[in-house]
C-alpha positions, 0 to 999 in steps of 0.5 A, a space after each residue: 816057645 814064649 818066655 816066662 819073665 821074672 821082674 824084680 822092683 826093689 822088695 815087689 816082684 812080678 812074674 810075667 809070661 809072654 803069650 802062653 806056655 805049657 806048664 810041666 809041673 802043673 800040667 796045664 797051660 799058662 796064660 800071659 796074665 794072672 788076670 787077677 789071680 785067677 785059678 789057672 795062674 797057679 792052681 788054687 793059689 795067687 800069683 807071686 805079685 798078689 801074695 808078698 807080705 805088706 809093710 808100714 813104715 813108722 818112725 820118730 825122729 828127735 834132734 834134741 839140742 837143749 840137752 834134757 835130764 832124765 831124772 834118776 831111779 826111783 823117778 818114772 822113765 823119761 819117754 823119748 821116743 814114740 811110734 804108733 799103728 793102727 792095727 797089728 794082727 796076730 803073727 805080725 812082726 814089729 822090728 824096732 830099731 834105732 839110736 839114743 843120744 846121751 851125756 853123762 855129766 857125773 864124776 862117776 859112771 852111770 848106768 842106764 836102763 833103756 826099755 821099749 813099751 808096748 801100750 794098746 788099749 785092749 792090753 792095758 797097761 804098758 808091756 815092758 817088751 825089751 831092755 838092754 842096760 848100759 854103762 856111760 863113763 865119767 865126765 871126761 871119760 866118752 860121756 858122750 854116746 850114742 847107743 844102737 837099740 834093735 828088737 822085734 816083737 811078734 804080738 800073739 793076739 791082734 791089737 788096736 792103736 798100739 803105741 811103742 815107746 822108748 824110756 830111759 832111767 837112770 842110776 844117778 843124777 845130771 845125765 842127759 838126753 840130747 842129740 840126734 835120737 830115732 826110733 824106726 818101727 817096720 811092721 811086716 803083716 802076713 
């Protein structure tokens, strides 16, 4: 009786059989290999190696060491970090994730607006897709953060040259961004 082995390499796994066995649940026999994907592997569908998801990775990554001030509201957001594809395809889904650096040299506490846009030229203009609002203590008082950002987006039309970008605005003066800041963008295709 020959063997059917499963072998896992980190997110890609490979069913192998050695020799040929007989199938109970398909009732057929199975060959050593899927010869790729041929329709006695598993009747009318592809073997579990020729059927995972792809994945790209993009990121952007910022050690800012010349503090830069983001000028406060009514101002337009100051853009920090961006990730572009090529193409992202209905029922893809984007996580975003990352961290911003920022200091807070006011007397008073200061709220900010962290957004993340979506531009394609198929869509026109910038989609505003997540925001999170926060507040950074006085001078003095942990004006220092760094603050965790994660959101994933599941476009519902296929678009091209998709650009994501991260913005901050500001409710008062002399806040800063500095710092290590990253933006990392997985895109899983189906």
């Amino acid at each position: 009786m020959n063997k059917l082995y499963r072998i896992i390499y980190s997110n890609l796994e490979r069913v192998v059989t050695i020799g040929s066995y007989y199938d109970r649940k398909y009732k057929y026999y199975k060959s050593s290999s899927c010869g790729e994907c041929d329709d006695k592997y598993y009747r009318g569908s592809s073997c579990h190696s020729h059927n995972k998801e792809s994945i790209e990775f993009q990121y952007d990554e910022r050690l800012i060491t010349a503090p830069i001030l983001v000028p406060p509201a009514p101002a337009a957001p100051l853009p920090i970090l961006t990730v572009d594809f090529d193409k992202i395809n209905t029922g893809d889904r984007v996580w975003l994730s990352g961290i911003i650096s920022l200091n807070n040299n006011n007397n008073v506490f200061s709220t900010v607006t962290l957004t993340i846009t979506r531009t394609s030229p198929l869509s026109g203009t910038p989609q505003v897709i997540y925001t999170q609002v926060f507040e950074i203590d006085n001078e003095g008082d942990d004006d220092q953060i760094q603050t965790p950002f994660s959101h994933v987006d599941v476009p519902t039309t296929q678009l091209f040259d998709v650009r994501y970008q991260v913005r901050v605005t500001v409710g008062n003066p002399n806040l800063f961004v500095q710092g290590p800041n990253t933006l990392t963008a997985l895109r899983f295709s189906r």
